[in-house]
DRENTORKOL-3810 file (N, C-alpha, C; in nm, 4 decimals):
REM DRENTORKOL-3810
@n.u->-0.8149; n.v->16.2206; n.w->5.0109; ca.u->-0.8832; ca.v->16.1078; ca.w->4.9515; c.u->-1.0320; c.v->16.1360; c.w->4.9315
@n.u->-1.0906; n.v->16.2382; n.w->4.9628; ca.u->-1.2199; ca.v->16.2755; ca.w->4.9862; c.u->-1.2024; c.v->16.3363; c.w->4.8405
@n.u->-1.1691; n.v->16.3601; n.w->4.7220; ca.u->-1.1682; ca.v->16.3898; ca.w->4.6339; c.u->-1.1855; c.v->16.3077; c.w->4.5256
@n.u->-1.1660; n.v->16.1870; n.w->4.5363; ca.u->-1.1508; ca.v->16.0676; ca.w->4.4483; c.u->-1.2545; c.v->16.0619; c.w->4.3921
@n.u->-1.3803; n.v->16.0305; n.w->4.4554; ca.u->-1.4957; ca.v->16.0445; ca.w->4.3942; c.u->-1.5729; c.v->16.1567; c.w->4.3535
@n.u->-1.6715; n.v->16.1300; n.w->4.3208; ca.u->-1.7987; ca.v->16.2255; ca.w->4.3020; c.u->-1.8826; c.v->16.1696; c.w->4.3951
@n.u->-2.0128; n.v->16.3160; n.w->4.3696; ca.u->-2.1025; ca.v->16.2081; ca.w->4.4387; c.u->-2.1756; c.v->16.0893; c.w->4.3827
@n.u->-2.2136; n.v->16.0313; n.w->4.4936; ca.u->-2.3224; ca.v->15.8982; ca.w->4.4277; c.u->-2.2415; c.v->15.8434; c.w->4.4228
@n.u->-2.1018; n.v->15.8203; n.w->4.4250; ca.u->-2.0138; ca.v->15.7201; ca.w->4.4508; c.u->-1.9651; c.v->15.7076; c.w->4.6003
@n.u->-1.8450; n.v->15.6152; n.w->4.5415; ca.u->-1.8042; ca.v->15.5826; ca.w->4.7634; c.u->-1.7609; c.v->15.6754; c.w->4.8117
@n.u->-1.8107; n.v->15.6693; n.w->4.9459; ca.u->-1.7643; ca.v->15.8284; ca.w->5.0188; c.u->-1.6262; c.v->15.7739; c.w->5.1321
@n.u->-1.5613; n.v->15.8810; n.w->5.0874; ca.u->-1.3775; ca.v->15.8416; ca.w->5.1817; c.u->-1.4625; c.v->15.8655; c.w->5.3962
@n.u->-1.4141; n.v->15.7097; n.w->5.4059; ca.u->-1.4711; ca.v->15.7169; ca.w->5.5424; c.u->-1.3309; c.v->15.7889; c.w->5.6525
@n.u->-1.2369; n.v->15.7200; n.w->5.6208; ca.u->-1.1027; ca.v->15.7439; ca.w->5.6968; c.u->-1.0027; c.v->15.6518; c.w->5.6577
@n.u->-0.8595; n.v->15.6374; n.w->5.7088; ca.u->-0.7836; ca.v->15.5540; ca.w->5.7217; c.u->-0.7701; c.v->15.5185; c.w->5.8585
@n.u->-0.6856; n.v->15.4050; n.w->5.8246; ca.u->-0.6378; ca.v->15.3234; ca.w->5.9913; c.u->-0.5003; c.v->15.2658; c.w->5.9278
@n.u->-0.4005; n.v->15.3204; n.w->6.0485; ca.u->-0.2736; ca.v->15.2133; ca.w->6.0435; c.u->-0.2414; c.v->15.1221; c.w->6.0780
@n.u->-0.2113; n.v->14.9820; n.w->6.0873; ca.u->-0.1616; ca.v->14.8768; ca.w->6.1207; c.u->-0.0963; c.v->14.8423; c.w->6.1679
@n.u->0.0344; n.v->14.8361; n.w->6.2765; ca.u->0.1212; ca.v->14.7497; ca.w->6.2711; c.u->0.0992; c.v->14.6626; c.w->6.3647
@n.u->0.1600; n.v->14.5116; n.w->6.3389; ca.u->0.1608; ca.v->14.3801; ca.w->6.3768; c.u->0.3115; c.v->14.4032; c.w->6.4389
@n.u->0.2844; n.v->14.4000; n.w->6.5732; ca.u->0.4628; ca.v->14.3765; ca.w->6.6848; c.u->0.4287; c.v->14.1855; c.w->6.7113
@n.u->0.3690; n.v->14.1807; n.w->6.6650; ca.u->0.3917; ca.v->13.9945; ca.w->6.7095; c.u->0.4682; c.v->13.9932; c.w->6.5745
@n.u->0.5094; n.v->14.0437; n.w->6.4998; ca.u->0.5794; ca.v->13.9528; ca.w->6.3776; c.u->0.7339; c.v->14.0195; c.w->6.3757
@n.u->0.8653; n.v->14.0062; n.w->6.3719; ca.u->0.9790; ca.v->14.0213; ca.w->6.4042; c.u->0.9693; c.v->14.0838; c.w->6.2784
@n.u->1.0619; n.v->14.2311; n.w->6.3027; ca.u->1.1309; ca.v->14.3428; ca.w->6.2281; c.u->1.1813; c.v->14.2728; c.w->6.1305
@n.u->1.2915; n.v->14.1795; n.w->6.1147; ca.u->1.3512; ca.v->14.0894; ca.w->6.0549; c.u->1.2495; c.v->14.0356; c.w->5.9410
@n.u->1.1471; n.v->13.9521; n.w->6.0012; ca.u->1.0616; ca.v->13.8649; ca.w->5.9287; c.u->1.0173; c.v->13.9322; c.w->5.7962
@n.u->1.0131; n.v->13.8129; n.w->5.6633; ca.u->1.0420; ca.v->13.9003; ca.w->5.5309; c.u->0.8688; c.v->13.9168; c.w->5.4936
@n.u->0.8058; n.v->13.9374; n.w->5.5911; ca.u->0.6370; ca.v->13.9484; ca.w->5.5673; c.u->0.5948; c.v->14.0994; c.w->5.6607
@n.u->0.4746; n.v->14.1986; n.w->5.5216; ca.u->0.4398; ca.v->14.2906; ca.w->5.5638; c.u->0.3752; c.v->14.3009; c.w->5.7111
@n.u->0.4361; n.v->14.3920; n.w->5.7911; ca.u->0.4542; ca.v->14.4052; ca.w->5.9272; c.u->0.3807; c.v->14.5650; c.w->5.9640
@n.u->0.3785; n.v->14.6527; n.w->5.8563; ca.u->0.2893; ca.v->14.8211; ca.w->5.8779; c.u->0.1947; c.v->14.8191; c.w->5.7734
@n.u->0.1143; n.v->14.8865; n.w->5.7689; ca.u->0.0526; ca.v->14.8948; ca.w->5.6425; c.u->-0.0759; c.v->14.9902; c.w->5.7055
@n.u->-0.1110; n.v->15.0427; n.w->5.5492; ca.u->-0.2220; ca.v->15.1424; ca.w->5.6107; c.u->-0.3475; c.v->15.0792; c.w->5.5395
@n.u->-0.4576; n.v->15.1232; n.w->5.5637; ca.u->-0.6042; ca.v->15.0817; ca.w->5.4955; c.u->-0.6862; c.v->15.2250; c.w->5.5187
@n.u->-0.6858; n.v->15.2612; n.w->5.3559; ca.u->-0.7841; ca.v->15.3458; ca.w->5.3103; c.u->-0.9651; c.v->15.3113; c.w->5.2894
@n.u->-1.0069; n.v->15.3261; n.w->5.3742; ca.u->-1.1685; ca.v->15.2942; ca.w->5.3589; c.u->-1.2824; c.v->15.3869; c.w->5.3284
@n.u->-1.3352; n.v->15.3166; n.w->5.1925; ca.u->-1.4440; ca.v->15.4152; ca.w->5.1684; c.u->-1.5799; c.v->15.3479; c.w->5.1866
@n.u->-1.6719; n.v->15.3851; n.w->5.1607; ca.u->-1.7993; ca.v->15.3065; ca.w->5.1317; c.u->-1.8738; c.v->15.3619; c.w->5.0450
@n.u->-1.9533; n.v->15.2654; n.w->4.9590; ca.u->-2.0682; ca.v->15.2773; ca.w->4.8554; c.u->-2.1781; c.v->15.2787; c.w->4.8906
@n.u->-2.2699; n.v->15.3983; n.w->4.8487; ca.u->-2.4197; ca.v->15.4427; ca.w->4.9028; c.u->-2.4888; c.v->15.3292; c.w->4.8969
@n.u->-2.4667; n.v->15.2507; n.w->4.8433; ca.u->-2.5249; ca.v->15.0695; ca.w->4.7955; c.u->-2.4693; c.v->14.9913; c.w->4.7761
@n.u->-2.4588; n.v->14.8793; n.w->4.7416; ca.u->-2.4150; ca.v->14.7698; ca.w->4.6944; c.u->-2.3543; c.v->14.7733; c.w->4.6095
@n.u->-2.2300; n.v->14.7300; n.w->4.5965; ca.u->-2.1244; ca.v->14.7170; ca.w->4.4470; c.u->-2.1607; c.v->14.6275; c.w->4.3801
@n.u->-2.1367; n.v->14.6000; n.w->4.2675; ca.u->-2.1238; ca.v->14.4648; ca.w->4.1883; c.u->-1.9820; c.v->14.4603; c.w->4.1109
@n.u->-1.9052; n.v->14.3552; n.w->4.1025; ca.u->-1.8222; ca.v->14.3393; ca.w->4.0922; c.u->-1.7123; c.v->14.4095; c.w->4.0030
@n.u->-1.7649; n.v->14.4895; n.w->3.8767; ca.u->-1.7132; ca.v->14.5645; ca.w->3.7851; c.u->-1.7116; c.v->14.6871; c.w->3.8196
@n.u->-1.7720; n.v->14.7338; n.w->3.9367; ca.u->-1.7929; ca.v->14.8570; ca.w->3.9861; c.u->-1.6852; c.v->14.8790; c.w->4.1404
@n.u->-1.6690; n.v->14.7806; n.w->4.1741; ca.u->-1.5499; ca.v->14.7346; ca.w->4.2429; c.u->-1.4552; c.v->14.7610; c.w->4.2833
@n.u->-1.4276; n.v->14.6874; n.w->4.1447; ca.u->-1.2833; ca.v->14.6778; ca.w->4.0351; c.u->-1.2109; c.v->14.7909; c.w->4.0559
@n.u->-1.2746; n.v->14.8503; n.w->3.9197; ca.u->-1.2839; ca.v->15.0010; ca.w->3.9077; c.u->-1.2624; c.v->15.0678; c.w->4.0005
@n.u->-1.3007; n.v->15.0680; n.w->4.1023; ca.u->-1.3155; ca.v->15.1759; ca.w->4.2599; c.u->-1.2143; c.v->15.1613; c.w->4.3237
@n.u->-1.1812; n.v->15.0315; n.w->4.3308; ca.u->-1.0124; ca.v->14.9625; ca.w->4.4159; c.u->-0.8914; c.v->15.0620; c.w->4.2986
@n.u->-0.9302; n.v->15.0138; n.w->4.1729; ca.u->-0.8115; ca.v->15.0830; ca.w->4.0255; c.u->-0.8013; c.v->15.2589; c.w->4.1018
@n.u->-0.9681; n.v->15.2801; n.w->4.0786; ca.u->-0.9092; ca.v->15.4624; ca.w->4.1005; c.u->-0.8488; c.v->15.4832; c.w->4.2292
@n.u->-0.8824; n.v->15.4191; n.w->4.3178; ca.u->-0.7874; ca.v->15.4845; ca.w->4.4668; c.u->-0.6632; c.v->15.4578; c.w->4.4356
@n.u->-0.6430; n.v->15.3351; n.w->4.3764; ca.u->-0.4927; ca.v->15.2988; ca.w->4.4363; c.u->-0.3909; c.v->15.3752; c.w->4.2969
@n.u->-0.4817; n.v->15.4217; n.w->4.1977; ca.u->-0.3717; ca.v->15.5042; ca.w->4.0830; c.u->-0.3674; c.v->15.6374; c.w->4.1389
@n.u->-0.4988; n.v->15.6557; n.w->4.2020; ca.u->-0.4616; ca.v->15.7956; ca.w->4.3112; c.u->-0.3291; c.v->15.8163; c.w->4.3777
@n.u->-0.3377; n.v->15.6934; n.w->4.5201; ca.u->-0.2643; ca.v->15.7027; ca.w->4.5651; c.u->-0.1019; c.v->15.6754; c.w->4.4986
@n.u->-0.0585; n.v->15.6004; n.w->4.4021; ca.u->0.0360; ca.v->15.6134; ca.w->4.3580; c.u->0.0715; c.v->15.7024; c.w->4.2742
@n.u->-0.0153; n.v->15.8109; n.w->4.2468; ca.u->0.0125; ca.v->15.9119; ca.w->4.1824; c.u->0.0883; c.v->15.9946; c.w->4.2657
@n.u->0.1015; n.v->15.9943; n.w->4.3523; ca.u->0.1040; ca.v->16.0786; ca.w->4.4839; c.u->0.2272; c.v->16.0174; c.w->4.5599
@n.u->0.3445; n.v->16.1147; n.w->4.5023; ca.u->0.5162; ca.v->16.0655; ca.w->4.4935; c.u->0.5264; c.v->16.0806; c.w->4.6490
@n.u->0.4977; n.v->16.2478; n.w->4.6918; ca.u->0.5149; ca.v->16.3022; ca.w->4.8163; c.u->0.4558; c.v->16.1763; c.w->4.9106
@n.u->0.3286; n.v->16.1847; n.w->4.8861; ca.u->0.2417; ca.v->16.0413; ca.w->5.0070; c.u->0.3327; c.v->15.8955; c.w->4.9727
@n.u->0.3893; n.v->15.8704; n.w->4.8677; ca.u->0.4416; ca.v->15.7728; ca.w->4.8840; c.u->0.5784; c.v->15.7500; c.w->4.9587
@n.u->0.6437; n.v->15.8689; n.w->4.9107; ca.u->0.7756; ca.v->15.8652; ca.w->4.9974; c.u->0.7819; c.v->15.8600; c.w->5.1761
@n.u->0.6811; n.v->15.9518; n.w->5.1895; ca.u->0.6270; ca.v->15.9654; ca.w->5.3042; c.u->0.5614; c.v->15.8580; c.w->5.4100
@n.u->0.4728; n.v->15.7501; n.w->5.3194; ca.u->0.4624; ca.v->15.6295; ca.w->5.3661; c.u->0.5927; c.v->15.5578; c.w->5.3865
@n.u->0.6384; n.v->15.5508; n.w->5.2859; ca.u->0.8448; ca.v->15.4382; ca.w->5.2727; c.u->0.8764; c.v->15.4845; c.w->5.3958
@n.u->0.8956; n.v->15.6257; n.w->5.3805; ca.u->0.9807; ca.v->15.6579; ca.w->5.5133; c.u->0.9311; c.v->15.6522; c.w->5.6472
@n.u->0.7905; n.v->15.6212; n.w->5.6881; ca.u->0.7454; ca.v->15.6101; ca.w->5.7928; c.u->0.7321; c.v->15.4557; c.w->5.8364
@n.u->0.8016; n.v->15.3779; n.w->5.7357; ca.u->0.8045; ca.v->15.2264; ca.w->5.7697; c.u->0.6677; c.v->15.1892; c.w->5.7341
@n.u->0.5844; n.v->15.2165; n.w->5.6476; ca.u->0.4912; ca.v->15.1472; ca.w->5.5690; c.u->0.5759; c.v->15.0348; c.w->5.4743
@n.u->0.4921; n.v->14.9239; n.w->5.4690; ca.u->0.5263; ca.v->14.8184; ca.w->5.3854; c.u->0.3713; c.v->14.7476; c.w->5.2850
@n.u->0.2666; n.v->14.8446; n.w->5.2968; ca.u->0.1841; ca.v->14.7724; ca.w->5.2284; c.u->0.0938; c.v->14.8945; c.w->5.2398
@n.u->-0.0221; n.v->14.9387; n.w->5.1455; ca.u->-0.1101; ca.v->14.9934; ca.w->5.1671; c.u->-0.2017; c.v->14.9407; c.w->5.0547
@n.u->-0.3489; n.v->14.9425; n.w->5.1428; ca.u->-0.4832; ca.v->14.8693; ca.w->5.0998; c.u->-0.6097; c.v->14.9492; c.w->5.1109
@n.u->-0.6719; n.v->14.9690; n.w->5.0294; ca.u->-0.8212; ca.v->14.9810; ca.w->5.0334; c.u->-0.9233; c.v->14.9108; c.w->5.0864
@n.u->-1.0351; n.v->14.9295; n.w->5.1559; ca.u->-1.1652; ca.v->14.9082; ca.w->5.1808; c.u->-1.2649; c.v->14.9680; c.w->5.1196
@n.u->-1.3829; n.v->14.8564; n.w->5.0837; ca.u->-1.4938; ca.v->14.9135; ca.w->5.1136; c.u->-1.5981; c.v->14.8863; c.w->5.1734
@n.u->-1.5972; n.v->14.7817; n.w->5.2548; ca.u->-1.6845; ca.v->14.6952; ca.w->5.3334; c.u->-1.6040; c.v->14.6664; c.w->5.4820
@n.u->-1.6379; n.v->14.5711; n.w->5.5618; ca.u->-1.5546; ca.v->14.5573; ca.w->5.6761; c.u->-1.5069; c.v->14.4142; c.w->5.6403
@n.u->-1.5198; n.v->14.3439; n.w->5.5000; ca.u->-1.4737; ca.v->14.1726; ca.w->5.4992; c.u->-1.3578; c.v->14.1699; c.w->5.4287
@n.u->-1.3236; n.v->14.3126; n.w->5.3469; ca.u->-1.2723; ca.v->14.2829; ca.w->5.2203; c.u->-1.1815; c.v->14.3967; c.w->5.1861
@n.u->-1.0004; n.v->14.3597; n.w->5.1901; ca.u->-0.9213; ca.v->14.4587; ca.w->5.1833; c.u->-0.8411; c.v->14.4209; c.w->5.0427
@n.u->-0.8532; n.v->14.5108; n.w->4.9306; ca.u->-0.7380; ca.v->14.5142; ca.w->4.8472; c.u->-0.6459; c.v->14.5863; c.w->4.7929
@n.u->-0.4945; n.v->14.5358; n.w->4.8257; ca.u->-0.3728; ca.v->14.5846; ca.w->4.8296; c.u->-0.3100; c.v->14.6520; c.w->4.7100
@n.u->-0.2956; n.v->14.7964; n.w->4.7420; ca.u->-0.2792; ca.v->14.8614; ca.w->4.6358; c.u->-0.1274; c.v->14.8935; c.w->4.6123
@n.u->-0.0087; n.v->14.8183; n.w->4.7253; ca.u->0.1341; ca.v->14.8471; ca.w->4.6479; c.u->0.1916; c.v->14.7663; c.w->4.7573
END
């Protein structure tokens, strides 16, 4: 993921995995999920964003192997960061 950008854009900080055991295996609500977090040398504005959430997450769905690989590890959601308030869900 450290490739996505250039510089002067957001720099790939890390991921973190998720899972929620308070919510039953059963239950029809995402229960694993991963969060890709980057950050911007500055401040975004909203069209710049956008855009930044679009390129990771066409990244990551470009990316058959990482996807299968998520399915099969019991991922049910994966999301981007770029701040600590604000996660959006890229599948």
């Amino acid at each position: 993921m450290s490739n996505v950008f250039n510089n002067g854009q957001p720099t790939y900080i890390g991921y973190e995995s998720v899972e929620r055991e308070d919510i039953p295996v059963s239950a029809p609500v995402d229960r694993k999920y991963l969060i890709v977090d980057f950050r911007f040398p500055s401040s975004a504005d909203d069209e710049q964003l956008q855009a930044s959430v679009h390129k990771v997450c066409m990244a990551l769905l470009k990316n058959r192997d990482l996807i299968r690989t998520l399915s099969d590890s019991g991922y049910d959601m994966v999301s981007v960061a770029f701040d600590r308030r604000s996660q959006f869900d890229c599948m």
